[in-house]
C-alpha positions in Angstrom: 5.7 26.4 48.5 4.2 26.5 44.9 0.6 27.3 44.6 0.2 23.4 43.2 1.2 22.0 46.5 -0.5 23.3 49.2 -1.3 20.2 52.0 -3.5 19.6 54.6 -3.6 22.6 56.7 -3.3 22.8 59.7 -2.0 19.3 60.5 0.8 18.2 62.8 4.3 19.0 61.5 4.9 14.8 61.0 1.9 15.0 58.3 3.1 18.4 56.6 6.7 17.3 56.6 5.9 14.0 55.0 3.4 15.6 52.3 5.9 17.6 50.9 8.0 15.2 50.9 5.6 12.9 48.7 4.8 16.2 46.9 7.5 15.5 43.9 6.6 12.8 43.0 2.5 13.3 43.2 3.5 15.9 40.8 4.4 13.7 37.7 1.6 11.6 38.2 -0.7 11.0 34.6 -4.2 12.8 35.1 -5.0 9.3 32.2 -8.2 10.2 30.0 -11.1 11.2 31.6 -14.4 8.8 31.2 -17.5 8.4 31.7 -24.7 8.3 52.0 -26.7 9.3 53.1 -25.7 9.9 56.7 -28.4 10.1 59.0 -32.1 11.6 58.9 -31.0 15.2 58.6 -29.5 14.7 55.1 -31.5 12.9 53.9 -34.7 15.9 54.7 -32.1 18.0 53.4 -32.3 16.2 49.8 -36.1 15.9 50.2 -36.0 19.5 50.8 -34.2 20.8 47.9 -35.8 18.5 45.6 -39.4 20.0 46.8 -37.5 23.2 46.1 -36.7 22.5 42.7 -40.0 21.7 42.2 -41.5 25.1 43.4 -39.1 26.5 41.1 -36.3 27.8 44.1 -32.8 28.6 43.4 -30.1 26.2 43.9 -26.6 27.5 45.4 -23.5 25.5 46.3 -21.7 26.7 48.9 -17.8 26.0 49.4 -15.3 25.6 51.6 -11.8 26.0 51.3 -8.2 26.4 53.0 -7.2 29.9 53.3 -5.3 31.8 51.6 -5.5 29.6 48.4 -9.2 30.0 48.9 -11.2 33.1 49.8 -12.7 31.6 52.8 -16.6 30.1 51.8 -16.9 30.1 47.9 -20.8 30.8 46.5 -22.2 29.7 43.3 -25.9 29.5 41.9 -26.0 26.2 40.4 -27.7 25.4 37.1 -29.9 22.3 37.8 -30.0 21.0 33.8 -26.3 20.6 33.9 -24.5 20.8 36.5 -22.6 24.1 36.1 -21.6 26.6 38.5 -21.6 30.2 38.4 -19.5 32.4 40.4 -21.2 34.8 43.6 -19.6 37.2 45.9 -17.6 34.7 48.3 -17.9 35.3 52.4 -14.3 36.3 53.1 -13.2 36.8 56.7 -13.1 33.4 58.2 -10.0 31.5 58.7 -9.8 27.7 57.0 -13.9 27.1 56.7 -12.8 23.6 55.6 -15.8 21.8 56.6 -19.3 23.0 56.1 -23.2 21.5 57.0 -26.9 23.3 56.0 -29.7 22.3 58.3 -32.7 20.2 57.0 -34.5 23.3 56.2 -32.2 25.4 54.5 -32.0 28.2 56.6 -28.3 28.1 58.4 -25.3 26.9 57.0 -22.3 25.7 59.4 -18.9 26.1 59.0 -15.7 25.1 61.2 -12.5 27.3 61.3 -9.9 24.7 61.1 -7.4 26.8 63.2 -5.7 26.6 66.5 -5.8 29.9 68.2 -9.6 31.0 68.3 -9.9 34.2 70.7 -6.4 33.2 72.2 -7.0 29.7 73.1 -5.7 26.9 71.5 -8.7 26.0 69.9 -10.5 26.3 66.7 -14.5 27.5 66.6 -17.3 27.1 64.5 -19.9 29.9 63.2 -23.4 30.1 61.7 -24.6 32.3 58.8 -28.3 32.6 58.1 -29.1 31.6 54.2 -31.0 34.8 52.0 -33.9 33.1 50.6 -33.9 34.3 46.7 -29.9 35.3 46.8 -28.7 32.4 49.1 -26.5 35.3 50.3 -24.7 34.4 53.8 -25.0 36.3 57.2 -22.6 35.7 60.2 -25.0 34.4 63.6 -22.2 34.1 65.3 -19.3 32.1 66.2 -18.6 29.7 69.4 -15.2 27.6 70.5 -15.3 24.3 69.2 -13.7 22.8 72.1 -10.5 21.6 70.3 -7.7 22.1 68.2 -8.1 22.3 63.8 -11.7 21.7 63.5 -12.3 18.8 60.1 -16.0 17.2 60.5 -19.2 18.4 61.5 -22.6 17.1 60.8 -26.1 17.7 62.2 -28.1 15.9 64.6 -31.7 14.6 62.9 -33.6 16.8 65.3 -31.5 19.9 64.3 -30.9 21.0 67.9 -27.5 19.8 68.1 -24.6 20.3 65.9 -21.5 17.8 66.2 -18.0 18.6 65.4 -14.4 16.6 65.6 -11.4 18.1 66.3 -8.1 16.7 64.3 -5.4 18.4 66.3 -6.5 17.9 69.7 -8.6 14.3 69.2 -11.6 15.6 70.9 -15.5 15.8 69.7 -17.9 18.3 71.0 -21.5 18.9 71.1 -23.1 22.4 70.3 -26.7 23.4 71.0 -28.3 25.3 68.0 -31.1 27.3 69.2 -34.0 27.9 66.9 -33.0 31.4 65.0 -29.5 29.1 64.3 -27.4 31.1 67.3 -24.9 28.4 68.1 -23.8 28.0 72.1 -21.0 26.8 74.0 -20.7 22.9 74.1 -22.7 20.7 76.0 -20.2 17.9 76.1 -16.9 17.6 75.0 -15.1 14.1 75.2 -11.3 13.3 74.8 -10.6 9.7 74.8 -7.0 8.8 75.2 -5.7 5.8 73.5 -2.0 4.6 72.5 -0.7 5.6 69.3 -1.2 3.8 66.3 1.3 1.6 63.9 3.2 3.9 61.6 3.0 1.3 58.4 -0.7 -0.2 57.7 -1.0 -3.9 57.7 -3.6 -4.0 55.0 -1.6 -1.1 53.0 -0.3 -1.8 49.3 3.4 -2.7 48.9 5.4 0.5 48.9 3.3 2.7 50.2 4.4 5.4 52.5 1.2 6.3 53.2 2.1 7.7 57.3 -0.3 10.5 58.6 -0.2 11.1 62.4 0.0 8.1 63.9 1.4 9.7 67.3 -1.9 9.9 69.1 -5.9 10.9 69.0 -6.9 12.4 66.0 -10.4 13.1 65.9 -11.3 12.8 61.9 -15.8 12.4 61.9 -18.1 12.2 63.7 -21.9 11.7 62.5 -25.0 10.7 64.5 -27.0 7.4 63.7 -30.0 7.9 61.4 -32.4 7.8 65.1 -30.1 10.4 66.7 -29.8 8.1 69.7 -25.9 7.4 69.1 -23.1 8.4 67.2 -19.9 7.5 65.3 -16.8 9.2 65.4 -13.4 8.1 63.8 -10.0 8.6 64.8 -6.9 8.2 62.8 -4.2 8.4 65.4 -5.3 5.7 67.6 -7.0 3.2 64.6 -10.1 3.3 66.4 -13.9 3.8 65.5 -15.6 5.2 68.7 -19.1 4.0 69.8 -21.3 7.1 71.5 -24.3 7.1 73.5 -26.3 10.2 72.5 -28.7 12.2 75.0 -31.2 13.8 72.6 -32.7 16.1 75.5 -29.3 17.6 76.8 -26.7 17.0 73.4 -24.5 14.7 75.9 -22.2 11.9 74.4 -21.5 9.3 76.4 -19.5 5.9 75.9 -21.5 2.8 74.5 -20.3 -1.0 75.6 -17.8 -1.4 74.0 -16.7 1.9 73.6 -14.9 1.3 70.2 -14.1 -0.6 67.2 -9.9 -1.5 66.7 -9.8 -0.7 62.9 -6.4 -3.0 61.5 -3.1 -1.4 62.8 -2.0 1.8 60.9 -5.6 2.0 59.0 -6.3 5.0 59.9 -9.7 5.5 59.8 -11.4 8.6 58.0 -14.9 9.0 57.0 -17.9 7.2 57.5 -21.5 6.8 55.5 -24.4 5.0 57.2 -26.7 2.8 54.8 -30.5 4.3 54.5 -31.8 1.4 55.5 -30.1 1.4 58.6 -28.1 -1.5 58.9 -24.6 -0.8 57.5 -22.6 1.4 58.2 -19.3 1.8 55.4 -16.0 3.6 56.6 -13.0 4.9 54.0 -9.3 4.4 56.3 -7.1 6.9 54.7 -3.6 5.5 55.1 -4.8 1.2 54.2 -7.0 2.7 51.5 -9.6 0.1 52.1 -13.5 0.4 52.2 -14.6 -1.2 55.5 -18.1 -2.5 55.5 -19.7 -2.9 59.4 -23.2 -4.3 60.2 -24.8 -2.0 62.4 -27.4 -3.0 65.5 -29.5 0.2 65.5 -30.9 -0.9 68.9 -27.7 -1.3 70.9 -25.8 1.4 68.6 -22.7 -0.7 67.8 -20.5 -1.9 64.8 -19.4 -5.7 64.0 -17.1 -5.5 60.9 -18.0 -7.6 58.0 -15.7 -6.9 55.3 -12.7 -4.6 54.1 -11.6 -3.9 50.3 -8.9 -1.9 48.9 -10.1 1.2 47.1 -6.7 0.8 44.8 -6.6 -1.2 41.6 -5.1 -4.4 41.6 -1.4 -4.7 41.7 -1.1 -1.0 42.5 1.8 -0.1 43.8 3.1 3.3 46.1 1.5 5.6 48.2 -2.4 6.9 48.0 -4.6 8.4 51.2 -8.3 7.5 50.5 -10.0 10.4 51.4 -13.9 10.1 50.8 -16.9 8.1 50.8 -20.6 8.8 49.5 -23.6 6.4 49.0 -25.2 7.0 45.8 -29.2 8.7 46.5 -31.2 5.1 45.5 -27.7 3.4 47.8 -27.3 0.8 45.2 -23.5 2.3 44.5 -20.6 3.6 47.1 -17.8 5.9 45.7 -14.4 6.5 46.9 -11.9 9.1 46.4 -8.3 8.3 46.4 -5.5 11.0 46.6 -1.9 10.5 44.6 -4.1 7.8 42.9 -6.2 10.5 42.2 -9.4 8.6 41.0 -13.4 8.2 42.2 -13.7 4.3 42.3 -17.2 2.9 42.1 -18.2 -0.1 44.2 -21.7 -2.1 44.3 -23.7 -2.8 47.1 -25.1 -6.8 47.7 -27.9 -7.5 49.4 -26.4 -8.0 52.4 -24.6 -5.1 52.6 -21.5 -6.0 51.1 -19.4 -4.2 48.6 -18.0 -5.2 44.7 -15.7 -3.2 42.4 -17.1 -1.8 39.3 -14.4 0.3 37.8 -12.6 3.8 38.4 -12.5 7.6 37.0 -10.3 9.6 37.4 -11.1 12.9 38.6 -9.1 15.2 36.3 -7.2 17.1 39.0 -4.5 16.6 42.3 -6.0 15.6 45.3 -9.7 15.2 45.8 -10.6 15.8 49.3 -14.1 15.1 49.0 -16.6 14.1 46.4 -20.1 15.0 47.1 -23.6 14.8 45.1 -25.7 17.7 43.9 -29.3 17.2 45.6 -30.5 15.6 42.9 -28.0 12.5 43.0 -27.1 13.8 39.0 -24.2 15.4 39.1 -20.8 14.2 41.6 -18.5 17.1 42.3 -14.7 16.4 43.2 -13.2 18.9 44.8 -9.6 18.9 43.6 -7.7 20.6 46.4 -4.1 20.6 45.1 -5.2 21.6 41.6 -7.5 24.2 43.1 -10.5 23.4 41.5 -14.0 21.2 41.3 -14.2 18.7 38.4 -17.9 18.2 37.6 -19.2 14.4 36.7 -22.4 13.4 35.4 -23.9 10.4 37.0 -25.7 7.4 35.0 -28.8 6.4 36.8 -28.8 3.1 35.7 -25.2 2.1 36.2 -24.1 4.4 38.4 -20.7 5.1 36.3 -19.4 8.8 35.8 -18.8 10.6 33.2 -16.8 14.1 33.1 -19.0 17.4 31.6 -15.5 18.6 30.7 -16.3 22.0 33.0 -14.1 22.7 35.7 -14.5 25.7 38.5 -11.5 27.2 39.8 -11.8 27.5 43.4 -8.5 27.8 45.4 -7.7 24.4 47.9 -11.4 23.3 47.9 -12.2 21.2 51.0 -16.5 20.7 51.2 -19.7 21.8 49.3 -22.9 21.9 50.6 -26.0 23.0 48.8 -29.3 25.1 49.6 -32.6 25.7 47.7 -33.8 28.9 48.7 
């Protein structure tokens, strides 16, 4: 396999074998001419944070994550807050697939999944903490605990920062992992497994053409993120077309079902990523195989979802195959933005009044793939990781109309899959 065309690793053989089947003719593609979420409370003190920092004059790093052996394992840069750029550290090499990564509300640990299945002999794949160097933003390993499931791919922090919350593709489960207070993770509180039939192989709301198939032959845990109180928590999964509905325990980390216990996404959807509203009411979801942007009102008493409205993140009258891959609210959540793979473009939608979404336009992203998009801490700069091209186009954001516009600086970083970012 070419070093253009390396996939989603580790996912079940269907996926892989489809991918590089789709591979040939992703590769012809036209990159066209380049133009011009918060999740809950812990990000958002994360931003607050870093923008105190910048303030007090701390560094900024960005801290990567990639699939191995493309990528070295977590990529480190120092980023320059006037524009944008990022300048190459020493990476922290040693850790299988770190393709998901979170930094706690303070700054001081950084967590990263191994996206493997065969941690320490089981068939599982684990998670480790580093401690953050204040000055050098330097990483040092905590330690590293089981993650309760096969090929780790989400994991986000609970508001209170005692709990850290991870989803499992392989294996379709989510766990729960203490984090004491000098960032030692332990062995999970609560693991859950739901079981659910298989979803449809073709999505009902899917473009004509598209062969857009990923894993519908059972669970496949794909997020999971608590709700900005920390009293539930969301968790998608692309197998089984369903968005899960948890009861949280924020004195022992346990998950337990809510009534109902789930939301049916459309058959084949595949749900992938979700973004909750600052204000607390919506909650917007990206399905990977329909390519549509699901909007859901969201009853932060009773900690459930009632869908209000689904959009395709594809032009009209597109035609093919394209997996939408990511979603993130813009800082003042007046803007949503979606990245769609094969398409290969950041579309930019508006956000009504009452939570509902609009079309504005597209970019595209200047590279193969983008697995995530994600904002510097300042909500100026959107960075779209590019993992087939193996590296992060840079975008500058408008304030006022929220539309992007490319800096014309790449950073070559081998199968990106997350940034996160740290003022220390």
């Amino acid at each position: 396999m070419s070093k253009a065309w390396h996939f989603e690793v580790p996912g079940s053989a269907t996926r892989r074998a489809w991918l590089k089947g789709v591979g040939a003719m992703a590769a012809v593609s036209a990159m066209g001419t380049l133009a011009g979420a918060p999740p809950a409370r812990a990000a958002t003190a994360a931003r607050g944070a870093s923008a105190a920092a910048a303030q007090d004059g701390k560094a900024l790093f960005a801290y990567v994550g990639t699939y191995t052996p493309h990528g070295l394992g977590i990529h480190r840069f120092r980023v320059d807050r006037a524009t944008g750029k990022l300048a190459a550290l020493e990476p922290v090499q040693g850790i299988e697939n770190p393709s998901a990564l979170a930094i706690d509300p303070q700054q001081r640990f950084l967590f990263s999944v191994s996206e493997v299945k065969n941690y320490n002999g089981t068939a599982n794949g684990s998670v480790s903490s580093y401690a953050i160097e204040p000055g050098t933003g330097a990483l040092r390993l905590i330690g590293t605990v089981n993650s309760q499931g096969a090929g780790p791919v989400y994991l986000s922090l609970h508001p209170g920062g005692r709990f850290v919350l991870v989803a499992n593709y392989n294996s379709g489960t989510v766990a729960v992992l203490p984090v004491s207070a000098d960032g030692a993770l332990g062995e999970a509180v609560s693991v859950q497994a739901p079981k659910a039939p298989a979803g449809a192989q073709n999505a009902v709301e899917g473009v004509p053409g598209s062969f857009a198939i990923s894993d519908h032959d059972g669970p496949h845990a794909h997020t999971i993120v608590p709700s900005p109180d920390g009293r539930f928590a969301i968790s998608t999964d692309l197998g089984v077309d369903r968005t899960y509905q948890w009861k949280f325990d924020e004195a022992t980390g346990t998950l337990s079902p809510n009534d109902p216990p789930f939301v049916a996404a459309s058959a084949g959807a595949g749900p992938r990523h979700v973004a909750f509203h600052p204000n607390g009411r919506f909650l917007y979801e990206v399905t990977e195989e329909a390519s549509t942007l699901v909007c859901y009102g969201y009853d932060a008493q009773h900690g459930t979802l009632t869908r209000l409205q689904s959009v395709s993140t594809l032009p009209p009258g597109y035609q093919g195959t394209s997996f939408a891959s990511e979603i993130m609210l813009s800082h003042d959540a007046r803007f949503i933005y979606v990245a769609n793979r094969l398409h290969d473009t950041i579309v930019q939608f508006g956000i009504g009044a009452n939570g509902q979404v609009h079309r504005i336009g597209e970019t595209p992203t200047g590279g193969d793939y983008p697995r995530v998009i994600r904002f510097d801490p300042s909500g100026r700069f959107l960075y779209s990781l590019n993992q087939r091209s193996d590296h992060i186009a840079i975008f500058a954001v408008d304030k006022a109309s929220g539309k992007l516009r490319f800096t014309g600086d790449y950073v070559a970083v081998g199968s990106p899959s997350d940034i996160a970012f740290a003022s220390v």
